[in-house]
C-alpha positions, -999 to 999 in steps of 0.1 A, spaced: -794 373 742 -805 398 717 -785 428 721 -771 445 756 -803 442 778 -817 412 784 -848 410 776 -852 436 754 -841 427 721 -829 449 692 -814 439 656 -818 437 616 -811 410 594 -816 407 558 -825 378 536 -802 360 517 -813 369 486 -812 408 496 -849 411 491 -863 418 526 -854 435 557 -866 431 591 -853 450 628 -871 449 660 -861 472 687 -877 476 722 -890 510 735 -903 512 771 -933 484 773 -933 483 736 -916 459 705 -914 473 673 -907 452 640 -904 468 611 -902 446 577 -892 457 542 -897 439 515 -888 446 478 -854 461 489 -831 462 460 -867 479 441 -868 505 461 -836 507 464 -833 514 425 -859 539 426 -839 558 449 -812 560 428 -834 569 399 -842 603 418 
């Protein structure tokens, strides 16, 4: 089981090198992923700001 409701699973992991990103959630009759990839570059960019 992914998270409190079965059947409608929700978490994020990242990849071991830190690179990428990915969460799913559930919303009504919906499943979102999202994926991010180039973390730690965007991450830098942020900081540049």
């Amino acid at each position: 089981m992914l998270g409190d409701r079965p059947g409608q699973p929700e978490f994020v992991t990242l990849s071991t090198d830190g690179g990428a990103l990915v969460g799913v959630t559930t919303e009504e009759f919906e499943v979102w992923l999202i994926a991010v990839d180039g973390l730690e570059q965007r991450q830098e960019n942020s900081r540049a700001v």
